[in-house]
N, C-alpha and C positions, 0 to 999 in steps of 0.2 A: 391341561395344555392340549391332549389330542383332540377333546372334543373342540376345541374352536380352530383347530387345525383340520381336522374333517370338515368342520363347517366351511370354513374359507376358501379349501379345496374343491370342495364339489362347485362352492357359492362361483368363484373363477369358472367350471366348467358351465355352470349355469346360464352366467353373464354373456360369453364372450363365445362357445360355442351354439353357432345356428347351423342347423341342418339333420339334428336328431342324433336319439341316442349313440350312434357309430362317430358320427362327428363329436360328441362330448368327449367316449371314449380316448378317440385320438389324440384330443388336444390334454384330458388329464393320464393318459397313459405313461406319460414319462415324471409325472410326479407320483402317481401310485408305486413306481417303483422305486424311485429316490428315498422316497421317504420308509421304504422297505414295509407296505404294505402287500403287494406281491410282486412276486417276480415275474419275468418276462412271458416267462410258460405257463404260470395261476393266472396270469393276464390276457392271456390267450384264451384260455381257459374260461375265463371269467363270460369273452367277450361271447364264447358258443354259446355259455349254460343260460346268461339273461334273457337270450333270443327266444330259449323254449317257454319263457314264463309268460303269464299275459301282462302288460303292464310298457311300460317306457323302460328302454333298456338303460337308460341311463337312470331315471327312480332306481330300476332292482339292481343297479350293480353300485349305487352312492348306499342303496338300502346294506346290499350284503357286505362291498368293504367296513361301512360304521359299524356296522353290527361286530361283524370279524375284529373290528380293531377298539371298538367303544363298547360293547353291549349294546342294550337296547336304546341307552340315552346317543349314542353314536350312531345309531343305525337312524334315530331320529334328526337326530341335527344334518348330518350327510344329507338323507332325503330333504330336508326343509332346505337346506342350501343350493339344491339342484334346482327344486321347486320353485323357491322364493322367486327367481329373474324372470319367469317364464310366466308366473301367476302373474306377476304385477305389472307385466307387460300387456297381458290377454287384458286383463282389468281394462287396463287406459285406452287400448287400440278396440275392445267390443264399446267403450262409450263414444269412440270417433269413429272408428270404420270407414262412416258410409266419403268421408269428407276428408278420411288420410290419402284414401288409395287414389285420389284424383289429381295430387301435385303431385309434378314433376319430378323434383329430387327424392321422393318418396320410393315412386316409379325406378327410379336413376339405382337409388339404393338399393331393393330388390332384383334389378339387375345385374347390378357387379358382385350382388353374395350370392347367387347362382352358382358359380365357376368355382368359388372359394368351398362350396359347401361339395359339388363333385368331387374336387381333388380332394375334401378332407375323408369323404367315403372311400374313392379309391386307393389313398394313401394305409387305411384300413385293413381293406380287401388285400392289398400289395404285402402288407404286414404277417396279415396273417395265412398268407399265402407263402411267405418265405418260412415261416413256422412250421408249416406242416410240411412241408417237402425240403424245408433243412434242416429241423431240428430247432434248438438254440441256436442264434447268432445272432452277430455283432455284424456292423457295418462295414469291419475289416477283415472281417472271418466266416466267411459263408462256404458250408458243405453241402450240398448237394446229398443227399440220400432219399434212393427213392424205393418207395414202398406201393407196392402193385393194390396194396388191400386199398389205400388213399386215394389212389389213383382210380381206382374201380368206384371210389364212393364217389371219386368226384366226376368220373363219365355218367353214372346213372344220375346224380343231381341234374348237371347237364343236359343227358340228352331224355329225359323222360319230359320235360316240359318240352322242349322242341316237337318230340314227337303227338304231344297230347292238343297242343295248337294248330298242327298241323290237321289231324283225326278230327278232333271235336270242335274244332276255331271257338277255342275259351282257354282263359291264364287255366293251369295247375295250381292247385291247392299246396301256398307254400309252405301250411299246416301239414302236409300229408307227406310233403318231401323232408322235412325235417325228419319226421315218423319214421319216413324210411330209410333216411340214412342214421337215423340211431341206432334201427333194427339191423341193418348191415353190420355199425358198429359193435353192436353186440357179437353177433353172427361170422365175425372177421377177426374181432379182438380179441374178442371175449372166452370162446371156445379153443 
């Protein structure tokens, strides 16, 4: 029963969210926890540690829940269910292409998942923004506790790209800011 329960979990995240692995997250986040695969803080958790991986953060977090909750036959099936929507879409839209993008309602449709797919990133971002600067909560129980070490990872996050755009006029290496706020991590927590 789990493994076709992991399958049809991810399969739903697969289908129905667009806009990448953060948008998957979101929309299956509140069934990973229902189903007491992880809780709200491994969730959070989850959503840091896939980032550092290479791969689609949605693959490596369908891959680690099945695995965590199936073995390797779950870590299978979960990844195939993420997979499956996305493959058999690329399939059908690389043999039309040249001849989908040119109707209207096509056009129509691309534009109104736009918006949808912002708010599901920043719905994210919002999430796990209340995480780390409150702790655990609920919708009807939010504390405030703030932690100057968090707060310092999250001005250097911030302002070393500003400052590097500004010096060099080229993005920052979002590889290298991750690096560094782990190294902080260590260097703050850790110690």
């Amino acid at each position: 029963m789990i493994y076709l329960q992991l399958f049809l979990t991810f399969l739903k995240g697969g289908i129905f969210a667009f806009g990448g692995g953060y948008a998957v997250l979101s929309l299956l986040g509140e069934s990973l926890v229902e189903y007491g695969w992880l809780t709200d803080s491994e969730l959070m958790n989850l959503v840091g540690a896939v980032s550092l991986f290479p791969g689609s953060i949605a693959v490596n977090a369908a891959t680690y829940v099945g695995y965590e909750q199936g073995g390797f036959l779950g870590a299978l099936l979960a990844t195939a269910g993420v997979v499956l929507p996305s493959f058999t879409v690329v399939v059908i839209i690389a043999s039309l292409i040249k001849n989908l993008l040119k109707y209207p309602p096509v056009k129509a449709f691309i534009s109104g998942m736009r918006p949808a797919i912002g708010g599901m990133i920043i719905s994210v971002a919002v999430t796990m923004a209340l995480t780390v600067f409150c702790g655990t909560y609920t919708l009807s129980n939010i504390e405030f506790a703030f932690d100057w070490r968090k707060a310092l990872i999250l001005a250097v996050v911030i302002v070393i790209p500003i400052i590097w755009k500004r010096i060099k006029k080229k993005e920052f290496s979002s590889i290298i800011l991750v690096a560094i706020s782990g190294v902080m991590g260590i260097v703050l927590f850790g110690l």
